[in-house]
C-alpha positions as CSV (number, residue, x, y, z in Angstrom):
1,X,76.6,119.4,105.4
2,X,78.5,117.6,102.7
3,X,81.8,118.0,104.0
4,X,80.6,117.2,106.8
5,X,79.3,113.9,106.1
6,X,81.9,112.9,103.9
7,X,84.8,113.6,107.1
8,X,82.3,111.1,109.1
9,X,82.7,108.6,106.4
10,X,86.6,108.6,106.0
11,X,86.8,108.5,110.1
12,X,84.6,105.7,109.9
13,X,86.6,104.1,107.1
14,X,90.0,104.7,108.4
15,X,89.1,103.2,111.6
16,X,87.4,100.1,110.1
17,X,91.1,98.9,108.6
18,X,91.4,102.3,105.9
19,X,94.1,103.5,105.1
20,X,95.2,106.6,107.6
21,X,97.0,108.2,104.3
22,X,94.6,107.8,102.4
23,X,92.2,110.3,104.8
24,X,91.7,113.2,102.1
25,X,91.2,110.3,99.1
26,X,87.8,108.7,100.9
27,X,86.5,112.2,102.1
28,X,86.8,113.7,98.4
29,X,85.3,110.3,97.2
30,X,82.6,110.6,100.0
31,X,82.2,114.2,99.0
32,X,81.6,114.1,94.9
33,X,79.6,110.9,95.7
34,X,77.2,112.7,98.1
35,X,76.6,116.3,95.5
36,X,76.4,113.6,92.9
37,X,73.2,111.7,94.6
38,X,71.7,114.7,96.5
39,X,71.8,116.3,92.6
40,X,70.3,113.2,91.0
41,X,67.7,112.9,94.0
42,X,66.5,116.3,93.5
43,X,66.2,116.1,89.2
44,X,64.3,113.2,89.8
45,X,62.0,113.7,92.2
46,X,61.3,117.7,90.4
47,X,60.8,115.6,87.5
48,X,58.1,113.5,88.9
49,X,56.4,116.0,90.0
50,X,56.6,117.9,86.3
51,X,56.0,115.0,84.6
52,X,59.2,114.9,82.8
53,X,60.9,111.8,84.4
54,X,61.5,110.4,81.2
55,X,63.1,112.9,79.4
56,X,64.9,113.9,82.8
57,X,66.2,110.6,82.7
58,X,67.0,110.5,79.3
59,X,69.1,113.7,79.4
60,X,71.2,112.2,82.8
61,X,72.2,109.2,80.7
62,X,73.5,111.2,78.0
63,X,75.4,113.6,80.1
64,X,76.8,112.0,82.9
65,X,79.5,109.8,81.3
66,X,80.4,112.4,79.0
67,X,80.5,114.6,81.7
68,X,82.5,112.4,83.8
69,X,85.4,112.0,81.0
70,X,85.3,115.7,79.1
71,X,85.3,117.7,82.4
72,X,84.6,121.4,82.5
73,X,83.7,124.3,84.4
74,X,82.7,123.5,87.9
75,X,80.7,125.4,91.0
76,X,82.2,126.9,93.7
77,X,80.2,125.2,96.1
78,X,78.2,122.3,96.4
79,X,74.9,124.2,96.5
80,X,76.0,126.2,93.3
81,X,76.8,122.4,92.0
82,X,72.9,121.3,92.4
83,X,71.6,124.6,91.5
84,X,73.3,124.8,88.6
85,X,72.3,121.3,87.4
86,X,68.9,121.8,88.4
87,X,69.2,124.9,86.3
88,X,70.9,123.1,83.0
89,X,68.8,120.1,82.7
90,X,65.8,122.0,82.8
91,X,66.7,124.6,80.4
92,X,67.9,121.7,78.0
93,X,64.0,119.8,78.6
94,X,62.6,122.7,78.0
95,X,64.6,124.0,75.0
96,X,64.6,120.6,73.0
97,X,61.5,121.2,71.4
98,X,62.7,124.3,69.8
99,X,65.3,121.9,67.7
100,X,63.2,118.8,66.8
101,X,61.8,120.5,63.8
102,X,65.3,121.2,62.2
103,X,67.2,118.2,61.7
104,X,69.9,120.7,60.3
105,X,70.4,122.4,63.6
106,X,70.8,119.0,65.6
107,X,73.0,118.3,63.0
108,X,74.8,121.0,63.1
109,X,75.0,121.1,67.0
110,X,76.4,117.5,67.2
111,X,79.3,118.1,64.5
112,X,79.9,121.7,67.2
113,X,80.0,118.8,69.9
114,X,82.1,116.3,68.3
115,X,84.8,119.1,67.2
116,X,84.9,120.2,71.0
117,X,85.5,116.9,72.3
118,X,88.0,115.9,69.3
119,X,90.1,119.4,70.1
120,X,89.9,120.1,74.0
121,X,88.8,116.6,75.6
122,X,89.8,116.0,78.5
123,X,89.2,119.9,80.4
124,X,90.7,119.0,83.8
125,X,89.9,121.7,86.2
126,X,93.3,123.3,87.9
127,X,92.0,122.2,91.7
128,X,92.0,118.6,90.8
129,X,94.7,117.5,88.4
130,X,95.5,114.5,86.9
131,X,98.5,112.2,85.4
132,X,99.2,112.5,81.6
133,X,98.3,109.1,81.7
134,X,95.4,109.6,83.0
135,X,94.5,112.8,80.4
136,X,94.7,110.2,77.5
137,X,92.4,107.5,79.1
138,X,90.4,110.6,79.5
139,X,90.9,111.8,76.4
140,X,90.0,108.2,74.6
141,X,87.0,107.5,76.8
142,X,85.5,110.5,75.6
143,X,85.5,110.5,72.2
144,X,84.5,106.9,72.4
145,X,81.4,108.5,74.3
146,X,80.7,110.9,72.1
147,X,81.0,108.5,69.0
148,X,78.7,106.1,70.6
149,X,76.0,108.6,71.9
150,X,76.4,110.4,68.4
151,X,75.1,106.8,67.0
152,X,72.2,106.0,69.4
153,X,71.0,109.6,69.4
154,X,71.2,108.9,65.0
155,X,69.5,105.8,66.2
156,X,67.0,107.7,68.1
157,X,66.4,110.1,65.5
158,X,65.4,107.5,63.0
159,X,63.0,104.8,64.7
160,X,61.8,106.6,68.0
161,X,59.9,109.2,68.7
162,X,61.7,112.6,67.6
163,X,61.8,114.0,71.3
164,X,64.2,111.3,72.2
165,X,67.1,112.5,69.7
166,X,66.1,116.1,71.4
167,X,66.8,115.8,74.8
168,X,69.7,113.6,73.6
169,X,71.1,116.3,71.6
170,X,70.9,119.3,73.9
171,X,72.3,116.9,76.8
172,X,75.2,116.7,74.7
173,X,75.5,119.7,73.7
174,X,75.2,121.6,77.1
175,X,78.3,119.3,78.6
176,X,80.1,120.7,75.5
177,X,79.4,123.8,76.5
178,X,80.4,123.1,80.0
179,X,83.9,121.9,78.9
180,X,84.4,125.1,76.7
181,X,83.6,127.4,79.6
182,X,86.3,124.8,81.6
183,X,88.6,125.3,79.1
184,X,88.6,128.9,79.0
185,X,87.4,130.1,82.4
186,X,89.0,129.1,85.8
187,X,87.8,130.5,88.4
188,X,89.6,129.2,91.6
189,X,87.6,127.1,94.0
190,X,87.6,125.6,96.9
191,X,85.4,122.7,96.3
């Protein structure tokens, strides 16, 4: 259905003054724009109806970017995509509150996240490479990100309410995680 839609989109765009060669460009575009919002859409409405909208918000501000500019492993398919973000966000909601009670483990988990970022950043999967060029802008955008989510989740920690440097934490963590698994498993895929 994605695919799909997102071939509709760069027909329409091509034939309202789009450029013809640049076909494959606007239907990948339509296509990662598309998993991205039927993904968000379904978080947040299974969030409403848990009762976790603000900490499924919280944890989709603090992974996306850093997301966007680490990289990682990816799904095979656009339904593995959803499912399996549907899968991590909830296992980090629900896992935070096992690390609030030991500053030392947060701790320790964002010094594991900054190291993965500082050594492997960016992990660009084989299907969809990039310049050099644009591996360092890459590269610098995500450390910057990590360096400023490291101080707003330290923020967090120390004048908000303890559940907030939580789901902060484990949201960085769990991209981390993702780019490790990037780094060191590729599996090839079509999407």
């Amino acid at each position: 259905m994605i695919i799909k839609l997102s071939k509709k989109w760069a027909d329409w765009l091509v034939q309202n003054s789009g450029q013809a060669d640049d076909y494959e460009v606007y239907a990948y575009g339509a296509e990662c724009m598309l998993n991205e919002l039927l993904s968000d859409l379904l978080l947040i409405v299974s969030a409403l109806l848990l009762n976790k909208t603000f900490e499924m918000l919280l944890w989709m501000v603090f992974f996306t970017p850093l997301r966007m500019h680490l990289g990682g492993i990816h799904a095979s398919s656009h339904l593995k995509c959803i499912f399996s973000s549907f899968l991590l966000s909830y296992l980090c909601i629900f896992t935070y509150p096992l690390i609030i009670n030991f500053p030392a483990i947060m701790a320790l988990l964002l010094a594991i996240s900054v190291f993965i970022v500082f050594k492997i950043a960016p992990v660009v999967h084989p299907n969809h490479p990039v310049s050099e060029s644009r591996k360092d802008i890459m590269r610098i955008r995500a450390i910057t990100i990590i360096l400023i989510e490291i101080i707003l989740i330290c923020i967090a920690y120390r004048y908000m309410p303890i559940f907030v440097a939580g789901v902060a934490t484990v949201s960085v963590f769990s991209v981390c995680l993702l780019a490790m698994a990037g780094k060191f498993y590729h599996p090839v895929l079509s999407h």
